[in-house]
N, C-alpha and C positions, 0 to 999 in steps of 0.2 A: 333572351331576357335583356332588357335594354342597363344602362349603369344605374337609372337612378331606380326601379323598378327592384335589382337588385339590392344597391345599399338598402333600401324600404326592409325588404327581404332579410337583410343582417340585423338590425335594427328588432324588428319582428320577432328573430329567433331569440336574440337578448331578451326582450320582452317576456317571453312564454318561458325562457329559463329563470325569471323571475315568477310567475305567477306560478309555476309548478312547485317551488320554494314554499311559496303559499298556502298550496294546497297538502302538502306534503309536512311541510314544520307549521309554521303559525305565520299572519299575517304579519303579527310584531315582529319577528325574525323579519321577513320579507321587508318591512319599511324600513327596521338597522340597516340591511343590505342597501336598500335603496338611497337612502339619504347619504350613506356614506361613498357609495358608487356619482352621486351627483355631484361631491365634492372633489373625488377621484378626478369627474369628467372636468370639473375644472380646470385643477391642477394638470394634468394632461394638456390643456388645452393652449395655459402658459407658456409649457414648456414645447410646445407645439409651436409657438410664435417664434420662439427664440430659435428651435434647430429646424423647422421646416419652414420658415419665412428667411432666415438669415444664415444657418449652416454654425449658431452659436454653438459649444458642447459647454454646456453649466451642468455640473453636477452636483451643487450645494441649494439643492432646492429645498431640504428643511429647513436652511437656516432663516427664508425667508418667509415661510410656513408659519416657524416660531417669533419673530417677527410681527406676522400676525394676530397670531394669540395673543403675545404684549399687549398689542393695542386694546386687543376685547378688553383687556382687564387695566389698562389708562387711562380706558374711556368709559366703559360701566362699573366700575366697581367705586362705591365711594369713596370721599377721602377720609382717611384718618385725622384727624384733627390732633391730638396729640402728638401723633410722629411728624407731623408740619411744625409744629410749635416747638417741638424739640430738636429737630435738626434739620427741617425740610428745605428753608431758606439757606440753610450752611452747605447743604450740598447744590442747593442751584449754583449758586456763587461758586462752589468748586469747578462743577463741569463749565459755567462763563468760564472761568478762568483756564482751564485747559483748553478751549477752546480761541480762546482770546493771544494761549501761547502757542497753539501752531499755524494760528492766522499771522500773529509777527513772524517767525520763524519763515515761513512759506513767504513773507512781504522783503523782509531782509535779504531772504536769496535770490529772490527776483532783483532787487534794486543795487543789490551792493555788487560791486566789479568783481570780476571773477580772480579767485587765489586762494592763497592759503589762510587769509585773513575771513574772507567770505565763510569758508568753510568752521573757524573758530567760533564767529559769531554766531551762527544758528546754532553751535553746540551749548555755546553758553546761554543764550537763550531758553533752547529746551531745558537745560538741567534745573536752570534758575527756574523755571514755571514748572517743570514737576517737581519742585520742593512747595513750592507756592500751592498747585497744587495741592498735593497731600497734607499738606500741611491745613487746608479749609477742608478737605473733602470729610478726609476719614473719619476727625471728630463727630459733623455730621454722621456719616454712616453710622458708627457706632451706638448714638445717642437713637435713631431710628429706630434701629433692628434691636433696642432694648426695650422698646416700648410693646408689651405685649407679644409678646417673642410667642408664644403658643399661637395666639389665633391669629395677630398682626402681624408686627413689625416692618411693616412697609407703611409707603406713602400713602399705597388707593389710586383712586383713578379721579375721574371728574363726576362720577355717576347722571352721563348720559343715557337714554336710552342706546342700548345692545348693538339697534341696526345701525346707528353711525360707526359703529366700530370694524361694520364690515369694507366700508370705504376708504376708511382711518387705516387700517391695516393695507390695505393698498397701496395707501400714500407713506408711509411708514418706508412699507419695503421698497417703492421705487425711489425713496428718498438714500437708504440706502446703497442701495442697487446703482445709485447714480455715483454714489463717492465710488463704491466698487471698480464702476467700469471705467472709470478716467484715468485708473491705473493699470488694472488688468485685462480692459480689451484689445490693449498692444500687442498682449501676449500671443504664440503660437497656439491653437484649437488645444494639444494637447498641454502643456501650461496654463493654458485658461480654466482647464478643466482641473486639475488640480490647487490651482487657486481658488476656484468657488469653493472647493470640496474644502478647503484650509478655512476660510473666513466664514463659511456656515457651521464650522465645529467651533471658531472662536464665539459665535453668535452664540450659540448655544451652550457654551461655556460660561459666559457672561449671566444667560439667564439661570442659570444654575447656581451660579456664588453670588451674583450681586442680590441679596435678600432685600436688600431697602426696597426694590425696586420693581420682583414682582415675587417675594418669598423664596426664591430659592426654589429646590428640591423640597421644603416643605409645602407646596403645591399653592395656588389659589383656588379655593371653592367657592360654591356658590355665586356664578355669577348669574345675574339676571338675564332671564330669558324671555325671547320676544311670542312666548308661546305660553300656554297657558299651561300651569302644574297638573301632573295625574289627579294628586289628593282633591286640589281644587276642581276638578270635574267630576270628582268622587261626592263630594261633598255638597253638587249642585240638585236641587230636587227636580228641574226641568230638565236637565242630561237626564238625569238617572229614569226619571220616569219615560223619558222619550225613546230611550236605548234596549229601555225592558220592554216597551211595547211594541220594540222591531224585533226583538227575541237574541237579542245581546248582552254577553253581560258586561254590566257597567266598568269592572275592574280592566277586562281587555280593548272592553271599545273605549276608554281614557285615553290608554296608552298609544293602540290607532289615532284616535281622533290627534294627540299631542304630534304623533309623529307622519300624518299629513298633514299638518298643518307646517312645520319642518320641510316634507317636501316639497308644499306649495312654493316655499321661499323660496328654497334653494334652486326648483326650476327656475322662477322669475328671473332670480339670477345668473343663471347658466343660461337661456333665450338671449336674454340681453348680451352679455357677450359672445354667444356665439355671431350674433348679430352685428356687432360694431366687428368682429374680427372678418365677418365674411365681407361686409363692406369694406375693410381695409383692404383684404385681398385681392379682390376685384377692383381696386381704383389704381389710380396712374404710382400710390405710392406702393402699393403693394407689388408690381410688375418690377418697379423700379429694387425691392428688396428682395426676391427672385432671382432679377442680374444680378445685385452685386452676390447673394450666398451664387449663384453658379459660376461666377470668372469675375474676382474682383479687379484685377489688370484691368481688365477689358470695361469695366461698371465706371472704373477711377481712370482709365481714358479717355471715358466720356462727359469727366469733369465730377460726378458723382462722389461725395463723400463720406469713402465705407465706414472711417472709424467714426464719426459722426452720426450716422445710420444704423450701425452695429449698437452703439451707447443708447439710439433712441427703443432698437427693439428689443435689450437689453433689459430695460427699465420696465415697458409693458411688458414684460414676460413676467417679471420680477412682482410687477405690481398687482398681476393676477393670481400668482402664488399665492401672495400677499392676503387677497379677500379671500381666498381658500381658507388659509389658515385663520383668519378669525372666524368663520363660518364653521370649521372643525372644532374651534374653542368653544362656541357656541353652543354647538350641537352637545358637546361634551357637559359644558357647564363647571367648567375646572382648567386652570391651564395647568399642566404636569409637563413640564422639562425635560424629567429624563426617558420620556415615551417617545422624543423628537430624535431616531434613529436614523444618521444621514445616510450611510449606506446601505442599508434594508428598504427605507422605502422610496430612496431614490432611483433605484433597482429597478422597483415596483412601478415607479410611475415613466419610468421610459421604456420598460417592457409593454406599457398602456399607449403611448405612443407611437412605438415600433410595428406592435400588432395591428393597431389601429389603420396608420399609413401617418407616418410623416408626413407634414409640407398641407394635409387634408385637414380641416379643422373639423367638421361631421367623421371624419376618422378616427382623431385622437378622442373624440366624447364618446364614439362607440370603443374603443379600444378601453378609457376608463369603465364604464360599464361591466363589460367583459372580463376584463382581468380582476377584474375588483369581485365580483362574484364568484369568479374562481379561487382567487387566496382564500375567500371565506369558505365557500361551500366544499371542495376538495377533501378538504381534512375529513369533515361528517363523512363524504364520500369513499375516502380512504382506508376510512375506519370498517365502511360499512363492507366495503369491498374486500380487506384484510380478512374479517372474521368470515363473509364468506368461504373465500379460499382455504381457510385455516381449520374450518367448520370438522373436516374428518381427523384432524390431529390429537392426541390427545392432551391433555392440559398438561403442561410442563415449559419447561426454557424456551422450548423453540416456538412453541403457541403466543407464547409473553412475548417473547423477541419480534414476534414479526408481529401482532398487533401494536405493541409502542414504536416501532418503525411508521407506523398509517402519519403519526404525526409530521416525518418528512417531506410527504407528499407533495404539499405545497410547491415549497424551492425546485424538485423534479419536475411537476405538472407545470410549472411557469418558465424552466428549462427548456421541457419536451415540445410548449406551443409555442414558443419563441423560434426553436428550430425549424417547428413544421411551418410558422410561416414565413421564416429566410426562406425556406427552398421551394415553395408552392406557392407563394403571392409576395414574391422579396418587398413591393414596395407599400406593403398593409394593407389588410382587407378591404380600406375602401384606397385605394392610392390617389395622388393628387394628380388633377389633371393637368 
């Protein structure tokens, strides 16, 4: 069997583990799985550029996830008109002005001669501008986050249509992603690794208390979607009557219809970039980011500049995270903060990497598939599989105990195939050539 005949082949088997899903639960089960597996395949895909294009380790991949989300909801959700009028211009003026004080700060230590003087005056700087500061911010914040504090209290967004938020959130996080690594790509692999892991909890600490900005832990709902509502297909008399005379009922074929239409997008967008990443890969710069992740000495003796290189794949890795996570907010229709678990699903998506094949971008989209199926399915499977085994027991502690054990299965099943393909395909099922 030739390589590509077989990837076809893995590919394949995902596939039919999916339509069996279907046949077996419901086709609405099977489209959840699916649309969230194609968001999976994305994010995989990111983080695919960063350590198999470049040998990055980031492990603060929700922060940029959540990031995303932000944007869905600064860019579709509208604005509030009162919490503008009430504080909204006090807080731009605040963040100018923070901003305003670490651009001096940063101008002063570049320009002023180096001593002990140099070092006074950036401190007195900062203090004086976070008094300055706080002193415009917080009235704003406070004046916001009182306005309608149940359903509001924030600013809103620009209410754009949805789909700009997916690129928006892109841009968000490689705008981020850019201040990040001009400080922490200096760092050692394993340093760098615990920085992202630090500044993606800050991120998402941020989203959790700063209420002005996108509610807090009291969630944003209702965002618009670029899909049409169940009700509203419910309510149509050409759906209804088209669906019943294919021998459908209206209520599930809604829910279908909503969430392939979901799928359609979300392939669109998974094509397309697997597409610009496989042309990177194959052109002179992608050879060129192959040398320096395999012997930067030797990359940076050929005049090649890694930290420079590293910043740039850095940012696209970051900023494909990025449309992930407004496309998960989307899909969601809520951004919820405290559901952004950095170490649970960062776990998760470099297990979808690892399996897959680093360094292989058709690897890391079949490894999101894969593993993403499995976190879901497992558990049913676990359960189902428990109460067999357990079948001759009689009902008591130990029947109880090992049926609410099914629900670990997960963390072990993601263990046990992480191990079996270190030792039987170390460099992931499809590897990079």
């Amino acid at each position: 069997m030739t390589i590509n005949m077989r990837n076809v082949a893995l590919f394949a088997l995902v596939g039919v583990l999916f339509i069996i899903t279907g046949f077996l639960q419901s086709w609405n089960v099977m489209l959840t799985i699916l649309n969230m597996g194609l968001i999976s395949a994305i994010l995989a895909l990111g983080v695919n550029m960063q350590w198999g294009y470049a040998g990055l380790f980031n492990i603060g991949i929700m922060g940029f996830v959540a990031l995303g989300g932000l944007a869905a909801v600064l860019v579709s959700m509208p604005p509030v008109h009162d919490a503008w009028a009430a504080g909204g211009l006090q807080i731009i003026l605040g963040l100018v002005l923070g901003a305003l004080t670490i651009t001096a700060a940063v101008l002063f230590w570049k320009r002023a001669p180096a001593g002990t003087l140099r070092g006074l005056g950036v401190t007195a700087i900062l203090i004086v501008g976070f008094f300055l500061f706080r002193s415009v911010f917080d009235p704003g914040v406070a004046a916001v986050e009182a306005v309608n504090s149940a359903s509001t209290g924030y600013l809103g967004g620009l209410g754009l249509p949805i789909l700009l938020a997916w690129p928006a959130g892109g841009l968000l996080a490689a705008g981020v992603a850019w201040l990040i690594g001009k400080t922490a790509l200096g760092l050692r692999s394993d340093y760098l690794a615990i920085a992202t892991l630090g500044i993606a909890e800050i991120i998402i600490a941020v989203l959790k208390n700063e209420d002005w900005l996108s509610r807090g832990v009291k969630n944003v709902v209702s965002l618009p979607r670029p899909v049409p509502y169940e009700v509203d297909l419910q309510r149509s008399e050409a759906f209804v009557s088209r669906v019943t005379g294919w021998g459908f009922d209206p209520v599930a074929a809604s829910g279908i219809t909503v969430k392939l239409a979901y799928a359609g997008l979300f392939l669109v967008v998974l094509l397309l970039l697997v597409w610009l990443a496989e042309m990177a890969l194959r052109s002179p710069w992608g050879r060129m980011m192959r040398a320096i992740r395999d012997n930067e000495v030797a990359a940076a003796a050929m005049g090649k500049n890694v930290t420079k290189r590293h910043l740039q794949i850095f940012v696209i890795g970051c900023a494909v995270c990025g449309i992930a996570g407004a496309m998960m907010t989307t899909l969601d229709s809520q951004l919820t903060p405290g559901t952004y678990q950095p170490l649970r699903f960062t776990f998760l998506i470099w297990v979808m990497v690892i399996v897959g094949g680093s360094g292989n971008n058709w690897g890391a989209v079949l490894g999101g598939f894969l593993v993403w199926w499995l976190w879901v399915m497992v558990e049913p499977i676990g359960l189902w599989l428990m109460g067999a085994l357990t079948s001759g027991l009689p009902d008591g502690a130990l029947r109880t105990h090992l049926l609410d054990s099914a629900a670990h299965m997960r963390l072990l099943t993601m263990g046990l195939v992480l191990l079996l393909v270190l030792r039987f395909s170390p460099r992931g099922l499809i590897p990079e050539r």
